[in-house]
C-alpha positions in Angstrom: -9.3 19.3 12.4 -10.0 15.6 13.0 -12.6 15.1 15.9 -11.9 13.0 19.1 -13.1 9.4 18.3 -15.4 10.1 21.9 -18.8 9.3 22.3 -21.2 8.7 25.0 -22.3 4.7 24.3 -25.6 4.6 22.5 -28.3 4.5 24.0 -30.5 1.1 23.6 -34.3 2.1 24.4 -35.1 2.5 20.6 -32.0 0.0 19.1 -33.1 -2.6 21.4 -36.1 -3.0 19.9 -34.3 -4.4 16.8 -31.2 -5.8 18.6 -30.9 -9.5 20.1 -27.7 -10.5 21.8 -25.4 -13.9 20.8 -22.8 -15.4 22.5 -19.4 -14.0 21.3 -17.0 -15.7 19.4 -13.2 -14.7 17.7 -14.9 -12.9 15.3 -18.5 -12.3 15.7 -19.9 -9.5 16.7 -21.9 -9.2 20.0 -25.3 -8.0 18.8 -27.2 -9.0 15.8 -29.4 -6.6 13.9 -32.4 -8.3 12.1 -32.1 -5.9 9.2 -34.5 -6.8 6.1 -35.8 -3.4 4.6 -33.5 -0.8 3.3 -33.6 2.3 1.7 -30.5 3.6 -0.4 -30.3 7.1 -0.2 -28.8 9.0 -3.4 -29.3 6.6 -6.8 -26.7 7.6 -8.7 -23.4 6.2 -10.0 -23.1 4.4 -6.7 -26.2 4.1 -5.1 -28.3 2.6 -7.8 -26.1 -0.7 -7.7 -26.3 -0.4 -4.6 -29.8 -0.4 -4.0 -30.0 -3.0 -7.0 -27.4 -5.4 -5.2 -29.2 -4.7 -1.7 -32.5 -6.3 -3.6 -30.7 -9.3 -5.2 -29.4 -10.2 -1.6 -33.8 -10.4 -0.9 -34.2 -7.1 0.8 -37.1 -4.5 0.5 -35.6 -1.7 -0.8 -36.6 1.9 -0.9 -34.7 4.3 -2.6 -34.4 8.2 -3.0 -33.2 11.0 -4.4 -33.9 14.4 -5.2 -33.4 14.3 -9.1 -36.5 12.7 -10.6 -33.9 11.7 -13.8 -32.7 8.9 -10.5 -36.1 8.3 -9.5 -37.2 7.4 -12.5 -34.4 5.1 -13.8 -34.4 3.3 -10.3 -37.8 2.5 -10.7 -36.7 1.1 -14.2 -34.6 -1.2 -12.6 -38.0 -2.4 -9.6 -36.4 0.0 -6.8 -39.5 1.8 -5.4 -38.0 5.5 -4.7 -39.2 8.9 -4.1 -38.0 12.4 -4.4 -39.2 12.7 -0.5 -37.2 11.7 2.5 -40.4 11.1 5.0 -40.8 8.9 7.7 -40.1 4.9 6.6 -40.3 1.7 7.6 -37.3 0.6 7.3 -34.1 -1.2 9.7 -31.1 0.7 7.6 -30.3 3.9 6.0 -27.6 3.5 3.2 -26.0 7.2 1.9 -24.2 6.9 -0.8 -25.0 11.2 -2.0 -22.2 12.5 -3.9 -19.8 14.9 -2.1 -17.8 17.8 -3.7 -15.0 20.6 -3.0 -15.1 24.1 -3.8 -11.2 24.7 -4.1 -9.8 23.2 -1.4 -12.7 22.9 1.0 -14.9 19.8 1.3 -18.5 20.5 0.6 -20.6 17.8 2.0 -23.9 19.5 1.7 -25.7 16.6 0.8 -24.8 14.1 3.2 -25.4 17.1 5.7 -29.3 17.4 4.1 -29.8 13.9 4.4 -28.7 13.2 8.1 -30.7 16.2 9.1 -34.1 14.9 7.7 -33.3 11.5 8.8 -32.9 13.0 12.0 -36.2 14.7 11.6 -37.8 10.9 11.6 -40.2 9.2 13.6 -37.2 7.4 14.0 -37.7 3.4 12.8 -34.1 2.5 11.7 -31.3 2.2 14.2 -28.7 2.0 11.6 -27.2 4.1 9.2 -24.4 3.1 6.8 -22.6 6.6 5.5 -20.9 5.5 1.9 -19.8 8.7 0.6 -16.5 10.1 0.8 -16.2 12.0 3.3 -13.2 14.4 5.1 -11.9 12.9 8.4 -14.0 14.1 11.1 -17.3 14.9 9.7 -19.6 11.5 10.0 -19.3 12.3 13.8 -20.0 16.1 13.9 -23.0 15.0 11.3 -23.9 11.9 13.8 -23.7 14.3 17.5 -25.5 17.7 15.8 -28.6 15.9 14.0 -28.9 11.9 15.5 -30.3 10.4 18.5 -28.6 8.7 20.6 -29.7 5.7 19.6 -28.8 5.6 16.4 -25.9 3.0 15.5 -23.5 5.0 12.7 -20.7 3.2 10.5 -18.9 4.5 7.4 -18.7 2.0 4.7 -16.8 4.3 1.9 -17.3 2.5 -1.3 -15.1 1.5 -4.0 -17.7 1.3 -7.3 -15.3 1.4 -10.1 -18.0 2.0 -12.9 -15.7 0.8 -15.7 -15.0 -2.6 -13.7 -18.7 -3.4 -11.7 -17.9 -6.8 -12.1 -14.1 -7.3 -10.6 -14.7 -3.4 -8.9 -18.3 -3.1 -7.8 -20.5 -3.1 -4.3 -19.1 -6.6 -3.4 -15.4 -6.1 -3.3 -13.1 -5.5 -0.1 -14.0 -2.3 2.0 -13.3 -0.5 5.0 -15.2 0.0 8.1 -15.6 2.2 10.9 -18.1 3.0 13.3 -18.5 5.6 16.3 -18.6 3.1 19.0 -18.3 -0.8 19.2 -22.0 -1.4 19.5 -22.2 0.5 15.7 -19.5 -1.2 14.6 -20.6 -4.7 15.6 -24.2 -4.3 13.7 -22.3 -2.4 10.5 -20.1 -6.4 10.4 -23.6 -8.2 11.1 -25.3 -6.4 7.9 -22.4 -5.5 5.5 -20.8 -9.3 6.1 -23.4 -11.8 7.2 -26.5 -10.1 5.3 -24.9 -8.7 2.5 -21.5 -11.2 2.1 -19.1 -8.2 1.7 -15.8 -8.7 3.2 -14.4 -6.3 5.3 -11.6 -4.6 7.1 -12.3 -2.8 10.5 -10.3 0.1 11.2 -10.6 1.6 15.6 -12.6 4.7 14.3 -15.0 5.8 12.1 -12.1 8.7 11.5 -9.4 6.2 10.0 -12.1 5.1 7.9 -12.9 8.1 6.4 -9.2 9.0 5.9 -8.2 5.7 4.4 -10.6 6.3 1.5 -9.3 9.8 0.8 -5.8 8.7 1.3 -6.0 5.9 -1.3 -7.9 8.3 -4.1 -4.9 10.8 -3.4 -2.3 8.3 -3.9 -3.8 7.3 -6.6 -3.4 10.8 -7.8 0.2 11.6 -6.8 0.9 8.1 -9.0 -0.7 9.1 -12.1 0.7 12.8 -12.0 3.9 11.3 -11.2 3.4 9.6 -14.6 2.8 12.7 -16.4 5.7 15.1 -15.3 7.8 11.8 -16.3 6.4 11.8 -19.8 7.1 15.7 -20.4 10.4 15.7 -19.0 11.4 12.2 -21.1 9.7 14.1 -24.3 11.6 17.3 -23.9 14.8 14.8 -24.0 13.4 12.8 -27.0 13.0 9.9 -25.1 9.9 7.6 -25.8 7.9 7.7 -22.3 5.7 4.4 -22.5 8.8 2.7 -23.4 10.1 3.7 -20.8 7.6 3.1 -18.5 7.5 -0.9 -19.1 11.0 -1.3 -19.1 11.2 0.4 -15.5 8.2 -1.7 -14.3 9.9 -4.9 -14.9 11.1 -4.2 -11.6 9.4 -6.3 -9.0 8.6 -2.8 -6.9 7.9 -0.1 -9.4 4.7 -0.1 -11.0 4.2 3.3 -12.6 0.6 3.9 -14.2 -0.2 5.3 -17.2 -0.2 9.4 -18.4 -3.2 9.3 -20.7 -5.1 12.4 -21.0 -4.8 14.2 -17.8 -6.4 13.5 -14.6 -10.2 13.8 -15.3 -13.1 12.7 -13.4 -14.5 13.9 -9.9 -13.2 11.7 -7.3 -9.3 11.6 -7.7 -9.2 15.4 -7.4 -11.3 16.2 -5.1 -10.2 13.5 -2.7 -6.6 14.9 -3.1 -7.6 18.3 -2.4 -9.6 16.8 0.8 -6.3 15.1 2.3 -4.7 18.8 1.6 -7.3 20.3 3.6 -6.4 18.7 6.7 -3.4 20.5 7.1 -1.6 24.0 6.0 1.4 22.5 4.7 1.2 19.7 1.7 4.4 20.3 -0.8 4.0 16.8 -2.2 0.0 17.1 -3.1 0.3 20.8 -4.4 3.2 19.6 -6.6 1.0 17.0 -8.3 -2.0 19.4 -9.1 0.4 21.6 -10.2 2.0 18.9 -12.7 -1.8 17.8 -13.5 -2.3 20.9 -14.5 0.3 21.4 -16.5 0.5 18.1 -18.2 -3.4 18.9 -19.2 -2.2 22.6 -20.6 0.7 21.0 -22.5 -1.2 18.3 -24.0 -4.3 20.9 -24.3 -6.6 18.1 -21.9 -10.0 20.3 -21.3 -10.8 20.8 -17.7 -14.0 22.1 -16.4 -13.5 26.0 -16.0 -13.5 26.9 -11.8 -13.3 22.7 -10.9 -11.7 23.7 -7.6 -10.9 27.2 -7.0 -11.1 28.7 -3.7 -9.4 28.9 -0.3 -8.1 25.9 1.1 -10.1 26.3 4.6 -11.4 22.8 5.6 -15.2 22.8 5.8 -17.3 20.4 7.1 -20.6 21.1 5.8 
């Protein structure tokens, strides 16, 4: 269930302190958050770049994680991290922890652990920057059960492609969406002013939450498109890659690849978290199921239990 984009406006007895107003323009946002020390929580596929990126742009950054393997190898790279989330002096939060499913329930446990201690803080940092894919709905239960009031929320979902960081990496188009303007204003301020990362703001921090699962699952449906195509073409003898270009020399087809099944972690667990928004999905359970068999039929090893389980939506 997707949560009414309603909250009381933020309070401004702590924000203040690190808030100064500006005249409005078109496009500029009304406050402007002096933001020059940062830490980048999770420093893993996408928060080590992150973090890395963050300190190119002239920021003190901080960085944590609970596996000392990410400690260590940020601190490789000159990010000063810990294995401790305790109170810091810092102006912005960045989360960018993995998330998971089990079958097809979201499991954001680790967000969940890291908004709680945050909220546990001597509280310094007014902002807080949620990267991580998340199911609709869930950055403003986190935000209401364990944040004051004063705290200014956005989602930022990233797009790190590791094969591409150049073309594909933390400076590239993204989405935004905050819990109120006053969030969403600071989250412009440091994501396009301080850090020169173009954006596109969405009315809730629920759209932007669901446009990042959306556009992992469609990427999804594409590619297992693909691979029923190829078994049915191959059970008629008909070359499939052939077949594929000629049909894309149509100016609005554009039909990917079917390599070796559809592997990684974020394309199927984002498909299963659009499925777990409602009861009723033919269209997304007929592409796992073709995934599936593709992989069986082409003998693709899957990790055993991936995503077994109800299909309940969970939040935490």
């Amino acid at each position: 269930m997707i949560i009414p984009s309603t909250l009381s406006p933020v309070s401004t007895r702590t924000a203040g302190r690190y808030l100064k107003r500006e005249k409005k323009g078109p496009n500029r946002p009304s406050i402007s958050l002096e933001i020059s020390k940062v830490c980048v929580a999770g420093l893993g596929t996408v928060g080590l770049p992150t973090a890395m990126y963050m300190a190119d742009k002239g920021m003190s950054v901080r960085g944590y994680d609970i596996n000392k393997l990410a400690v260590k190898r940020a601190e490789g790279h000159g990010i000063q991290s810990s294995t401790t989330l305790r109170d810091l002096d810092v102006d912005a939060i960045v989360v960018c922890v993995g998330t998971n499913a089990d079958g097809m329930r979201p499991v954001i446990g680790p967000v969940s652990d890291v908004i709680r201690k945050v909220g546990k803080m001597r509280f310094r940092a007014p902002l807080i920057s949620i990267e991580s894919t998340m199911p609709p709905g869930s950055c403003r239960v986190l935000c209401e059960k364990y944040l004051p009031s004063s705290v200014l929320l956005v989602h930022v979902p990233h797009r790190y492609w590791e094969g591409d960081p150049v073309n594909h990496g933390v400076r590239q188009l993204r989405v935004i969406g905050a819990i109120n303007q006053r969030s969403l204003d600071a989250g412009v301020e440091f994501y396009e002013d301080r850090l020169e990362i173009p954006l596109h703001r969405v009315d809730s921090i629920e759209i932007a939450e669901a446009s990042k699962v959306l556009e992992n699952a469609y990427r999804f449906v594409q590619i297992a498109f693909a691979e029923e195509s190829k078994l049915i073409l191959a059970s008629a003898g008909i070359d499939f890659d052939a077949t594929r270009v000629a049909s894309n020399t149509k100016w609005n087809v554009e039909i990917p690849e079917a390599r070796n099944g559809i592997g990684g972690h974020c394309l199927p667990k984002d498909v299963r978290y659009l499925a777990s928004l409602d009861s009723k999905h033919p269209l997304v359970d007929g592409a796992m199921i073709s995934d599936h068999e593709y992989s069986r039929r082409f003998e693709t090893p899957k990790p055993k239990n991936r995503f077994r389980g109800a299909r309940r939506a969970v939040l935490e």
